[in-house]
C-alpha positions as CSV (number, residue, x, y, z in Angstrom):
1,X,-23.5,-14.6,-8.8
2,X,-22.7,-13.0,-12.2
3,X,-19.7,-11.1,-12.7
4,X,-18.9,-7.8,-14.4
5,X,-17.1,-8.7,-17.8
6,X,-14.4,-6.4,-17.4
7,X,-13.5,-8.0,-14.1
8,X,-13.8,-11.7,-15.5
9,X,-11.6,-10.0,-18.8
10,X,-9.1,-8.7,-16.7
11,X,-8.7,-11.4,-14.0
12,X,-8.5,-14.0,-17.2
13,X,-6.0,-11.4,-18.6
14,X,-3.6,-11.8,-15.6
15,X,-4.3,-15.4,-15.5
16,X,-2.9,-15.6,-18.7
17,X,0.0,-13.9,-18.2
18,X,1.3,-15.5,-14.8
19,X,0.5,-19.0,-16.2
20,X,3.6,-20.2,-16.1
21,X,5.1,-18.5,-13.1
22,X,2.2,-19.0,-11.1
23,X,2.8,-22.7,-12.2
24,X,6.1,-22.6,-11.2
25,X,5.3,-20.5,-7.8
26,X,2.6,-23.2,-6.6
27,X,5.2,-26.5,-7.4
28,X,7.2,-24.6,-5.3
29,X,4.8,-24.3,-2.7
30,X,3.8,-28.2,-2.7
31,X,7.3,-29.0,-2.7
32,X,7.5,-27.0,0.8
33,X,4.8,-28.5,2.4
34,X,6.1,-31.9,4.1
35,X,4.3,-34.9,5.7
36,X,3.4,-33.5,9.6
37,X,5.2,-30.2,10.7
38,X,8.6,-29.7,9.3
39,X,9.9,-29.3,12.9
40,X,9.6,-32.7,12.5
41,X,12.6,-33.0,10.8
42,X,14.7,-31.2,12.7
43,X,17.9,-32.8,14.6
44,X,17.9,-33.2,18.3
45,X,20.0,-30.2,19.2
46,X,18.5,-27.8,16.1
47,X,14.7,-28.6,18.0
48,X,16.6,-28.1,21.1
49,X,17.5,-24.6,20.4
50,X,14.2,-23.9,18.8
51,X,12.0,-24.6,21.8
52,X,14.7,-23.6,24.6
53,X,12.9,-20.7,25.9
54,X,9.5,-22.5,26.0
55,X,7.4,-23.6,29.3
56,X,7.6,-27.6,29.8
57,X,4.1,-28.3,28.5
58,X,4.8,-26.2,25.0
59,X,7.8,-28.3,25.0
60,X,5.9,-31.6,24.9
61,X,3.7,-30.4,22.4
62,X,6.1,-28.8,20.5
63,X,8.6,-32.1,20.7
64,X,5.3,-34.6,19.6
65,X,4.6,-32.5,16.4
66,X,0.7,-32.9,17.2
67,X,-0.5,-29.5,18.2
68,X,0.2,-26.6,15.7
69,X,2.9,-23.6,16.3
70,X,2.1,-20.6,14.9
71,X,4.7,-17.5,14.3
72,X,4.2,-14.1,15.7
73,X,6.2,-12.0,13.1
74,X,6.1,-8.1,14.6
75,X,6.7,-4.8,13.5
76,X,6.1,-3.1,17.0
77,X,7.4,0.0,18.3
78,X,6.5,3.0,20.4
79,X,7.2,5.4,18.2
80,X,4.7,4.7,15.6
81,X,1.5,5.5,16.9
82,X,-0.3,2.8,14.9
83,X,2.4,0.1,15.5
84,X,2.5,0.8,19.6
85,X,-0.6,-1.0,20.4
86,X,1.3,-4.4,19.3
87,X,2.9,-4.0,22.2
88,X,0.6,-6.0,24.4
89,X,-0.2,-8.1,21.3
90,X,2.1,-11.1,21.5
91,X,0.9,-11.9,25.0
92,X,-3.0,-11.8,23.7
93,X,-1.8,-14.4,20.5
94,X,-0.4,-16.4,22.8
95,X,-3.4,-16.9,25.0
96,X,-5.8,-17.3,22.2
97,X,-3.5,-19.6,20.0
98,X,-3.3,-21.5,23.5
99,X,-6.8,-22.0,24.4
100,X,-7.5,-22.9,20.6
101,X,-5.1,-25.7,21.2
102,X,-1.5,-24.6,19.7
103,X,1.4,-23.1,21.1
104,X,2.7,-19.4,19.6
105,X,6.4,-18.0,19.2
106,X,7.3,-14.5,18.6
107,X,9.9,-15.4,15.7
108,X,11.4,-12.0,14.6
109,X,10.7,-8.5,14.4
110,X,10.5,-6.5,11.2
111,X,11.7,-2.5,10.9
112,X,8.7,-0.4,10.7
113,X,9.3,3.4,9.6
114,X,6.9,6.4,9.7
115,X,6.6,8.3,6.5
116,X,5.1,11.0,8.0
117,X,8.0,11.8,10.8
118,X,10.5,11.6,7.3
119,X,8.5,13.7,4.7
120,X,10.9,15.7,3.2
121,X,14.2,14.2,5.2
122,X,16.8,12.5,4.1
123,X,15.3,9.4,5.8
124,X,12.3,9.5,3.6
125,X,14.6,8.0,0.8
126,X,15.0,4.9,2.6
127,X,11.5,4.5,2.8
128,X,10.3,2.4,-0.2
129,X,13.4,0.6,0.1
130,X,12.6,-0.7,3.5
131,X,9.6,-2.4,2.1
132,X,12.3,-4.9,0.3
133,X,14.3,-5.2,4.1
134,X,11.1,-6.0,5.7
135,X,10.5,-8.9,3.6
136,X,13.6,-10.3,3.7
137,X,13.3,-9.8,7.5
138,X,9.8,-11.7,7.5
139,X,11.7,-14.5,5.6
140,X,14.7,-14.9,8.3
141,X,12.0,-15.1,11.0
142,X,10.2,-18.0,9.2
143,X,13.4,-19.7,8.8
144,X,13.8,-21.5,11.0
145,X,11.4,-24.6,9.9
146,X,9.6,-24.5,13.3
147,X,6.0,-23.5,12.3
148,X,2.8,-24.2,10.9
149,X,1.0,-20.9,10.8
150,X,1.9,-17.2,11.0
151,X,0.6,-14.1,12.2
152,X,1.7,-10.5,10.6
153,X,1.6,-8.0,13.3
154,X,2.0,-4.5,11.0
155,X,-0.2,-1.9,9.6
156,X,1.8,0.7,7.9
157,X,2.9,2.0,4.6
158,X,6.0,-0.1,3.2
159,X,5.1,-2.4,6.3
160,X,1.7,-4.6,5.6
161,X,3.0,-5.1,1.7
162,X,6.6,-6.2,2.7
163,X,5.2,-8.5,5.7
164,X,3.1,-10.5,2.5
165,X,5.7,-10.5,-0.3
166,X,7.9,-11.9,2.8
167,X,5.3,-14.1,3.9
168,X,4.3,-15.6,0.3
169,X,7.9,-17.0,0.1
170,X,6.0,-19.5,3.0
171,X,2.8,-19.7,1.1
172,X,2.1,-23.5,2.0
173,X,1.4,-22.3,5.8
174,X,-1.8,-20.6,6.6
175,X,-1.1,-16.7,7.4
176,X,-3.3,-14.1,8.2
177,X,-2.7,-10.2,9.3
178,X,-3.2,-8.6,12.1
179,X,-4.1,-4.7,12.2
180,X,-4.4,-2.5,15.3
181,X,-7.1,0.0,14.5
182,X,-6.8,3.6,13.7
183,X,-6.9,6.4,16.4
184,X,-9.4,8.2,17.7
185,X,-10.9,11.1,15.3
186,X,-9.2,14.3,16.3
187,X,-9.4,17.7,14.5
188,X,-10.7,17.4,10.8
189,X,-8.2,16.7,8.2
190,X,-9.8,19.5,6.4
191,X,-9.1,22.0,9.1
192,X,-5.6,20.4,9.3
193,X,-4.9,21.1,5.8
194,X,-6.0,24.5,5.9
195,X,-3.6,25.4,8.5
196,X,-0.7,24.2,6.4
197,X,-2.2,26.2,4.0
198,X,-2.2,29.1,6.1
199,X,1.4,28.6,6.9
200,X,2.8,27.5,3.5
201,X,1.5,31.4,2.7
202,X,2.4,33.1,5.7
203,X,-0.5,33.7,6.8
204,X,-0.1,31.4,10.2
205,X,2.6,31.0,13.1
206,X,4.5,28.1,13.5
207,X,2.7,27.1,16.8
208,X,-0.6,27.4,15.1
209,X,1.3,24.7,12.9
210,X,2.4,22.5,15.8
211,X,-0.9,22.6,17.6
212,X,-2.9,21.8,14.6
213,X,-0.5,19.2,13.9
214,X,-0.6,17.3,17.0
215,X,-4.7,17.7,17.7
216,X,-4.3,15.6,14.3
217,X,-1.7,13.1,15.2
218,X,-2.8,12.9,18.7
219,X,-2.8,9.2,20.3
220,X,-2.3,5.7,19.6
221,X,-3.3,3.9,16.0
222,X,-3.2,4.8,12.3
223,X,-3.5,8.1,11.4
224,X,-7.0,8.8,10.6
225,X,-6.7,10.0,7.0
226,X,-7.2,7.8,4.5
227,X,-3.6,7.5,3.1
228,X,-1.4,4.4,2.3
229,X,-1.5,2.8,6.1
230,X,-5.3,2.5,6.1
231,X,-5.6,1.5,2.2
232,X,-3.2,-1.3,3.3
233,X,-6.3,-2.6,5.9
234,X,-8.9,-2.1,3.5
235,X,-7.4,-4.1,0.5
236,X,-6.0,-7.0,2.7
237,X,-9.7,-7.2,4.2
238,X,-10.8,-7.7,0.7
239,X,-8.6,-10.0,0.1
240,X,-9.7,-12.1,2.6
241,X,-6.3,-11.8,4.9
242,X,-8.3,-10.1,7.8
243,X,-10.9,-12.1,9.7
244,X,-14.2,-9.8,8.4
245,X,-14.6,-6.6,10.4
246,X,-11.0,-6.1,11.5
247,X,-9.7,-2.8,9.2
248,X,-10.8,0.0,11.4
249,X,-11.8,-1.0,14.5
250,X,-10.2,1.8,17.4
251,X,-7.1,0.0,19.7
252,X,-7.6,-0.5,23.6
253,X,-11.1,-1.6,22.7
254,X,-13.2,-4.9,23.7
255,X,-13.9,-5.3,20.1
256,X,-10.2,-4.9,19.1
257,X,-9.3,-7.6,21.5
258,X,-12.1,-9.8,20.1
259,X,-10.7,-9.8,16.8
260,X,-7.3,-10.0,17.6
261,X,-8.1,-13.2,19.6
262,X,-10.4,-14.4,16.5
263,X,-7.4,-14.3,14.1
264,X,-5.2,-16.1,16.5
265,X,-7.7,-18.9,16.5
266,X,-8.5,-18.8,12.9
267,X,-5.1,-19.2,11.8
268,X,-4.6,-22.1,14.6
269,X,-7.8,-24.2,12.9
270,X,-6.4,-23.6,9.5
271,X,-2.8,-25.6,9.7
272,X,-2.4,-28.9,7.6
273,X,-2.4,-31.0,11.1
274,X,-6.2,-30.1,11.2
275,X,-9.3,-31.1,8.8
276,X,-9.4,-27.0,7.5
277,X,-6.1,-26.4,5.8
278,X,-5.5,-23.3,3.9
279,X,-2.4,-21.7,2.7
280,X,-2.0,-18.8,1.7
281,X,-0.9,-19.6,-1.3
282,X,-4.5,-20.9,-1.9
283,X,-6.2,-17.5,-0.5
284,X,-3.6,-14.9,-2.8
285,X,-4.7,-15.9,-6.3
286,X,-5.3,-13.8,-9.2
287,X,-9.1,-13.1,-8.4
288,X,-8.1,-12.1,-4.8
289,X,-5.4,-9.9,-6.5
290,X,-7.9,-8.1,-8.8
291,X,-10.5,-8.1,-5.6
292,X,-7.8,-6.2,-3.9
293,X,-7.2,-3.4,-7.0
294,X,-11.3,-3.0,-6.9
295,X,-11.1,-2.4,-3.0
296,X,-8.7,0.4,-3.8
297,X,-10.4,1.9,-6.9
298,X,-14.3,1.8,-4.9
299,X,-12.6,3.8,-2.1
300,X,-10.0,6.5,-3.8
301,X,-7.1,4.7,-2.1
302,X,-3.3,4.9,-2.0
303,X,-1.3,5.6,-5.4
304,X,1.1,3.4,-3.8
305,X,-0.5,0.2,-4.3
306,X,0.2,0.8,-8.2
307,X,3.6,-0.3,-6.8
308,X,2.4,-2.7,-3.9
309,X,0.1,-4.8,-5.3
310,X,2.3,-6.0,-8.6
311,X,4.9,-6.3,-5.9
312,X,3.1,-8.6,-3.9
313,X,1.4,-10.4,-7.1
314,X,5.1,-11.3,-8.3
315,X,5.4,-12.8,-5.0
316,X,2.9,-15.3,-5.3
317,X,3.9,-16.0,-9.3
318,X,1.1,-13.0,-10.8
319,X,1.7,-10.4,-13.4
320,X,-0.2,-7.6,-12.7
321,X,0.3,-4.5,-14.6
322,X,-0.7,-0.8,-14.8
323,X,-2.6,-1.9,-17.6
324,X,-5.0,-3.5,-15.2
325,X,-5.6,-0.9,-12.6
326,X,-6.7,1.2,-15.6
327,X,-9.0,-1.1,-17.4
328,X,-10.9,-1.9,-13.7
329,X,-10.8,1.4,-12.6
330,X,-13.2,2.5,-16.1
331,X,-16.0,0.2,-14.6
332,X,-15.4,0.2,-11.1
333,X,-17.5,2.8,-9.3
334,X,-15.9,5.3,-6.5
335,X,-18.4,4.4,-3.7
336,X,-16.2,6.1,-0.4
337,X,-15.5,9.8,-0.1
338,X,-12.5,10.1,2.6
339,X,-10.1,12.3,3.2
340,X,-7.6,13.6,0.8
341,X,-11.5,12.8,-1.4
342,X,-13.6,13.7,1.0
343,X,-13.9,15.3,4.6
344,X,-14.5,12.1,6.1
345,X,-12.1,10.2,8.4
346,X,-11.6,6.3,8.3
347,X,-13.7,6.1,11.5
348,X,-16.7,8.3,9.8
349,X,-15.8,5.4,6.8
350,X,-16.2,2.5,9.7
351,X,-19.3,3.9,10.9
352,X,-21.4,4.2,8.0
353,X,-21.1,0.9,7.4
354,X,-17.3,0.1,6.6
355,X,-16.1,-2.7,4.5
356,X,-18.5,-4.8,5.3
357,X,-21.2,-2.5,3.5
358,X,-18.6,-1.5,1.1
359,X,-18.1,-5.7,-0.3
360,X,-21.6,-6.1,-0.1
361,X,-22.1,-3.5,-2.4
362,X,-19.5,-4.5,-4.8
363,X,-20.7,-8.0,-4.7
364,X,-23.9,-7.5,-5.5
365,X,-22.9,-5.1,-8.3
366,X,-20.5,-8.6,-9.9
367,X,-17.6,-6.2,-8.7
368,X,-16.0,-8.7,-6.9
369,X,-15.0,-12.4,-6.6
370,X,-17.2,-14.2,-4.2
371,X,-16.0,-17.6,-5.4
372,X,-12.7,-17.2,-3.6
373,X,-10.6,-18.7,-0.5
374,X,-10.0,-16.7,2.5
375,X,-8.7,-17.6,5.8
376,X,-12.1,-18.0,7.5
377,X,-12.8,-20.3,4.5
378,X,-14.3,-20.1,1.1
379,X,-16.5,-17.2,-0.1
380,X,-16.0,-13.3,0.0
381,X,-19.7,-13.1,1.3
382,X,-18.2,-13.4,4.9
383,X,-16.6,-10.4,5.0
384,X,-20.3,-9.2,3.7
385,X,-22.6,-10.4,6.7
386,X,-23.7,-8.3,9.0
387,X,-23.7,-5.6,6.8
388,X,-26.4,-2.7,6.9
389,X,-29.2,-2.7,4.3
390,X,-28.6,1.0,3.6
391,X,-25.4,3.1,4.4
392,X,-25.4,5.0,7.5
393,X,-24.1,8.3,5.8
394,X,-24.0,9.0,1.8
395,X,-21.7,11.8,1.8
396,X,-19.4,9.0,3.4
397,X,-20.3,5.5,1.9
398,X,-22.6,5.0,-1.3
399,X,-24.4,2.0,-3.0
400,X,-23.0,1.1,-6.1
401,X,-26.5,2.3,-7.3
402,X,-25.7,5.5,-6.4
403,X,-22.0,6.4,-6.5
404,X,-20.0,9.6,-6.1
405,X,-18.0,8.8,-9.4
406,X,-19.0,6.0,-12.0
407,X,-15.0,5.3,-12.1
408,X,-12.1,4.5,-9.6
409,X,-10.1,7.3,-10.3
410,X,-6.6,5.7,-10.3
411,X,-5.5,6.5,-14.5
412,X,-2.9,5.8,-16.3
413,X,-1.1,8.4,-18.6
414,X,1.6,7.8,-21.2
415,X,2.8,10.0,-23.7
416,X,6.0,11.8,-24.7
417,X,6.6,12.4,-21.5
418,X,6.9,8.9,-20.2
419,X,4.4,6.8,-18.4
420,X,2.6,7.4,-14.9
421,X,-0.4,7.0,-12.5
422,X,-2.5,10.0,-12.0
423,X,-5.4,10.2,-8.9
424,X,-8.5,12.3,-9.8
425,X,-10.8,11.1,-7.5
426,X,-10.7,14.6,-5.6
427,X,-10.0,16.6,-8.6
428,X,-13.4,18.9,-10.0
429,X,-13.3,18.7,-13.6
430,X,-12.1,21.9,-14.3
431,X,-8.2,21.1,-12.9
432,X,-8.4,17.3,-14.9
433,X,-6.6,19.0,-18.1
434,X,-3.3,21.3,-17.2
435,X,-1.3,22.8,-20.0
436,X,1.1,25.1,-18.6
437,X,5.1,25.8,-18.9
438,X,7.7,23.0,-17.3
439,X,10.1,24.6,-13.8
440,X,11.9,21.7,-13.3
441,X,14.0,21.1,-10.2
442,X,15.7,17.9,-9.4
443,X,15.2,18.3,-5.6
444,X,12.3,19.2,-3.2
445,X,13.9,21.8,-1.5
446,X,15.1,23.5,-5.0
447,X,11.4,24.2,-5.1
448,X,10.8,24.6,-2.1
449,X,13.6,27.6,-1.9
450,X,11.8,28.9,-5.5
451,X,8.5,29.2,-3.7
452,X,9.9,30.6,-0.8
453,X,11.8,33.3,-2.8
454,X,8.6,34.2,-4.8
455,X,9.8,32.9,-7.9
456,X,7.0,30.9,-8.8
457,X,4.4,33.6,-8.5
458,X,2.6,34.9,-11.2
459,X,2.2,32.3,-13.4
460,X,0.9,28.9,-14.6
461,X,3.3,26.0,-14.2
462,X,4.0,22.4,-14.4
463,X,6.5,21.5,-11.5
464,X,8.9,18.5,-13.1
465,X,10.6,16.8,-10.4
466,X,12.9,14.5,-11.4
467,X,15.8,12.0,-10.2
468,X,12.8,11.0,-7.7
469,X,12.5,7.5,-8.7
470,X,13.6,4.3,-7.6
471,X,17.1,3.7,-8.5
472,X,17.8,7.6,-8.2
473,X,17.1,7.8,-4.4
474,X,14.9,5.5,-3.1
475,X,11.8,7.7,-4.8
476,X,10.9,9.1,-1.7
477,X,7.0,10.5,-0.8
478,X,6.9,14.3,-2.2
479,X,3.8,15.0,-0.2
480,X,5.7,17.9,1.7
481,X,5.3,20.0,-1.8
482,X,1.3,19.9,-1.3
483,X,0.7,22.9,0.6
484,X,3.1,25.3,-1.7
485,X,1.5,23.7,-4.7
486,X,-2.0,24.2,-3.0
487,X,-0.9,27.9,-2.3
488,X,-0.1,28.2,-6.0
489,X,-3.6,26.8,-7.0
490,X,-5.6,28.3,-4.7
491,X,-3.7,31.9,-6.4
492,X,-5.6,30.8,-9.4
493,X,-2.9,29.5,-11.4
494,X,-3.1,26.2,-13.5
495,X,-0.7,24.0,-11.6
496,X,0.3,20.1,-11.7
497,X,3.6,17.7,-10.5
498,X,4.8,15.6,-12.9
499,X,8.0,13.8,-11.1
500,X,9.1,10.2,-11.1
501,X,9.0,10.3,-7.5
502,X,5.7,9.4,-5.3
503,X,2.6,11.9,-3.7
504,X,1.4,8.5,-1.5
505,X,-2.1,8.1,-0.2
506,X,-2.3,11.7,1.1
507,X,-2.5,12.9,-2.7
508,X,-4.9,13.9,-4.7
509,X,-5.9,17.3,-4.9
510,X,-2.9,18.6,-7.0
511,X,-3.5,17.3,-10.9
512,X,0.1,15.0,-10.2
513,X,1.3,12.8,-12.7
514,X,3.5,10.4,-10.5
515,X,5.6,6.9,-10.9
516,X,6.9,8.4,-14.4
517,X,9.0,5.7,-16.0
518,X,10.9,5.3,-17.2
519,X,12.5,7.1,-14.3
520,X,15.0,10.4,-15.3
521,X,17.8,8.3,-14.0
522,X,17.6,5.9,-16.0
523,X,17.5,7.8,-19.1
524,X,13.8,8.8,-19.4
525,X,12.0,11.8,-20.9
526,X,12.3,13.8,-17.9
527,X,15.9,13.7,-18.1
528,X,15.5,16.1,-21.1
529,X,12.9,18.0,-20.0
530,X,13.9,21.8,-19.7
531,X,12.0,24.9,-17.9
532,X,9.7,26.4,-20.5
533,X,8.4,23.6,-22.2
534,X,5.2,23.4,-22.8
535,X,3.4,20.0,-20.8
536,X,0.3,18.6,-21.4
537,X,-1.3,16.3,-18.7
538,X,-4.7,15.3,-19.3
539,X,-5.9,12.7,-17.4
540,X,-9.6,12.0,-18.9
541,X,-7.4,11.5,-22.7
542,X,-5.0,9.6,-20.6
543,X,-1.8,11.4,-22.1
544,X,1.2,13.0,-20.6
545,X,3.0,15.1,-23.3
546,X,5.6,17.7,-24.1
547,X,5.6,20.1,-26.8
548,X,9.0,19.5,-27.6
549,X,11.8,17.4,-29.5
550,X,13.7,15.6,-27.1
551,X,15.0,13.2,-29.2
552,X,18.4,15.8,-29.5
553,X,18.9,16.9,-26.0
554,X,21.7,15.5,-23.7
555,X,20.5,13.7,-20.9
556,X,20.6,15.8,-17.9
557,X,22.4,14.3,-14.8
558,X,21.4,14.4,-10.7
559,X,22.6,17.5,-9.2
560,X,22.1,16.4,-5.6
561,X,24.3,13.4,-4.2
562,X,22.0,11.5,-1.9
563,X,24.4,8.2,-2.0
564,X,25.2,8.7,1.5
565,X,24.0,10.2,5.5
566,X,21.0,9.4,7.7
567,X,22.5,5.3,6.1
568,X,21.5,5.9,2.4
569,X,25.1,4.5,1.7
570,X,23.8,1.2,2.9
571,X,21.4,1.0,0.5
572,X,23.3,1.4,-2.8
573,X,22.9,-1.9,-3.6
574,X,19.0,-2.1,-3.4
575,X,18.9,1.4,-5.4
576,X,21.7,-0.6,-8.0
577,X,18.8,-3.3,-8.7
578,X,15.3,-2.5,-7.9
579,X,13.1,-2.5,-10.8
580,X,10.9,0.2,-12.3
581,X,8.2,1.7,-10.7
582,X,5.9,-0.4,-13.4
583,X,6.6,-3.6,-12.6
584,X,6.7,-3.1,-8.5
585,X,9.7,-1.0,-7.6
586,X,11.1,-3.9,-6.1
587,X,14.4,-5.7,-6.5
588,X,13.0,-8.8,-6.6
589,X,10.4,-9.2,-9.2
590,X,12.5,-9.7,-12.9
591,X,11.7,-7.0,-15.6
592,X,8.8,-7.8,-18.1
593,X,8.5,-7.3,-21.3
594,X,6.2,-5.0,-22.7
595,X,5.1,-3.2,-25.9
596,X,7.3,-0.1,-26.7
597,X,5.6,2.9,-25.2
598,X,4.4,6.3,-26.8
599,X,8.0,8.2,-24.7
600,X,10.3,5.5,-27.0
């Protein structure tokens, strides 16, 4: 099967690049794998404690080193909708891993936050942060030398990348995740939206709000919108980390149960004391790193994996840059249309023909690596079979013979003003160029209060939100400024966000230039920025400029302390080293070196 030559340039591009630490990262992963289970060399009294809790029988097998045992590390809890099906899950593993002849532990349990309970609160800031804590958290689980295989049990925003850059550390076992399905459809996203609308202008009550609200959010699973929790499923599936089906299959189903037992067994067959070993260290490589980036672009998904995925690629000893995203998202065709891009759900997605459809298309198009391992084996065209001939709705899902876009609509922009990502998959043409006057505010609620008060009426405007980022305060999700700026917009005004903070996975129909770095914290261009100048975002010239001389202005400084309450003082350290928003926000990927940018 021939590939597209910007995908084989690319992926040899990032081979290139991570040569030596990828090098480095797989020694390091030989070195970890040992002769027979490294229980094996455990003292009496350490294997003693490790098996304590066990029945006799799991004991012996345990204790003889012959049959497998495979960790259960979950991010379950009953508040998140999408994380409280995992609930019941350890008990299912168990069984499964049982009757394909291992044993199963629940080793540790990762934190798992809700970005959409802390949009706009103080707890919002801790959010990207966590991503950091719960792969440090996946690592102390592993720990403790008694496994062969793992299991990821999380679905969620910060949650599925920080379970992998954990797990990677443990690349020579065989690891697989394990979603739970998104909820039920409930009222349109559309209609959701409106209503927020309606309310951000005044025009409905607060319990119109709530009930809108919650016939949205209304049950068990993801959220149905296709924002950073479900782009999460789809790219891991395309990475081959899923067995093939698993993204969006609805919890408390037959199905659901059959592929949760599947995984369990898969991961059971694949440990180095059977004939079918595969690490993951062999299944996250650079071509399943760039199948992952196309997954995203196809389908419109999350702004967050700009950060995520070179996160997770460091893990596992890959440079991938912004540079990357841009040059696949030129040729890679947008094939889904879901909501924020579309008034489809993820189920609507699912039932025309899902990612199955979706990789078959992309294959056959050489948009993808087939010639790659995955934890069901070798070959992408697994996750492919079964697939329908034709999609079962094209306002939904689309052949790449026929797409919605002929690009991914993930852009970089870099200019004056610094460097950022930009979504236009849901923007018309006419709102993909905005040259209006700079408001700048260096909180949400500072704009929030001038909206409020009517003094952003009247005019066009470029909203500069700065001291958003990553070392500033955590660069929390800014999505709670959508509806106001949608009310501004929907006035007729010319309107975009330029802010070093984050929009997430629910963006995209505000022309936002987001992840500016370098940050205004750190001394970047927004830092100088001043109301009344004059920005230029244009996202099909790929520039973000300002019609002004910076070079002579004092660097403005933070007017809101956010250093401590709702334990943001805990986190001072992680805010002290992360990285920039470039390279993986992420305090523990090491700065690269790069050409000096158009802002310098």
């Amino acid at each position: 099967m021939s590939i597209h030559p910007v995908l084989a340039e690319v992926t040899e591009r990032v081979a290139s690049r991570s040569a030596e630490s990828r090098s480095a990262y797989l020694a390091r992963m030989a070195a970890a794998r040992l002769e027979g289970p490294a229980r094996g060399d455990l003292g009496c009294a350490n294997f003693a404690h490790g098996a304590a809790a066990c029945g006799a029988e799991e004991k012996a097998y345990l204790r003889g080193a012959v049959r497998p045992n495979v960790a259960i590390v979950n991010a379950y809890n009953d508040m998140l909708s999408a994380h409280q099906p995992y609930g019941k899950y350890p008990t299912l593993l168990k069984q499964a891993v049982r009757q394909a002849g291992g044993v199963a532990q629940v080793a540790g349990g990762v934190p798992a936050m809700c970005d959409g309970i802390t949009q706009g609160r103080a707890g919002m800031e801790l959010s990207l942060l966590s991503r950091d804590v719960i792969a440090m958290s996946t690592a102390i689980a592993l720990s403790h030398d008694m496994f062969d295989g793992a299991l990821l049990l999380g679905i969620c925003d910060k949650i599925v990348p920080g379970l992998l850059i954990g797990a990677l550390t443990f690349g020579h076992l065989p690891i697989a995740l394990v979603p739970a399905g998104p909820m039920a459809s409930g009222l349109p996203n559309r209609e959701k939206s409106a209503v927020r609308r309606r309310y951000a202008a005044g025009d409905a009550t607060f319990e119109e709000l709530q009930d809108a609200e919650a016939a949205s959010y209304h049950s068990a699973g993801t959220c149905t919108f296709y924002g950073t929790a479900n782009s999460n499923q789809l790219v891991v599936e395309a990475m081959g980390l899923h067995v093939p089906g698993a993204a969006f299959v609805n919890p408390g189903t037959p199905e659901r149960d059959a592929l949760t037992a599947a995984v369990a067994t898969t991961i059971t067959t694949r440990t180095a004391l059977g004939d079918d070993y595969m690490p993951l260290c062999d299944v996250v490589d650079e071509r399943a790193i760039v199948n992952g980036v196309v997954a995203l672009l196809a389908t419109g998904g999350s702004t967050n994996h700009t950060m995520h995925l070179p996160a997770i690629a460091a893990a596992a000893g890959i440079a991938l840059t912004w540079d990357d995203f841009d040059a696949l998202s030129a040729v890679v065709p947008l094939l889904a249309r879901i909501y924020p891009n579309g008034a489809a759900d993820v189920n609507h997605f699912h039932a025309a023909g899902g990612t199955r459809f979706l990789i078959q298309e992309l294959l056959a198009a050489g948009l993808l690596h087939e010639d790659v391992n995955t934890i069901v084996g070798p070959g992408l065209s697994a996750y492919a079979a079964g697939a329908p001939a034709q999609t079962g709705d094209p306002e939904v899902l689309r052949a790449a013979t026929e797409p919605f876009a002929p690009d991914g609509g993930i852009r970089v922009v870099d200019g004056s003003a610094g460097r950022a990502v930009t979504k236009v998959s849901a923007l018309p043409p006419e709102r993909r160029r905005v040259e209006a006057p700079a408001r700048v505010f260096d909180s949400q609620a500072a704009f929030l209060k001038a909206f409020d008060d009517g003094d952003l009426d009247g005019a066009d405007l470029v909203a500069v939100l700065r001291f958003q980022g990553p070392k500033a305060n955590g660069m929390p999700e800014l999505h709670k400024l959508t509806p106001a700026l949608g009310v501004l917009q929907d006035r007729g005004h010319q309107v975009a966000l330029v802010t070093d903070g984050r929009m997430s996975g629910a963006s995209g129909t505000i022309p936002s230039a987001i992840h500016v770095t370098p940050e205004a914290a750190a001394g970047g261009p927004l830092a100088r920025v001043q109301d009344g100048d004059i920005i230029i975002l244009d996202t099909v010239a790929g520039t973000l400029d300002v019609a002004a001389d910076l070079s002579e202005r004092p660097v403005a400084q933070p007017t809101v302390d956010v250093s401590s309450g709702t334990g943001r003082e805990l986190f001072g350290g992680l805010r002290a080293l992360i990285g920039a928003a470039d390279t993986g926000a992420t305090v523990f990927a090491a700065p690269r070196e790069a050409e000096a940018p158009a802002w310098a």
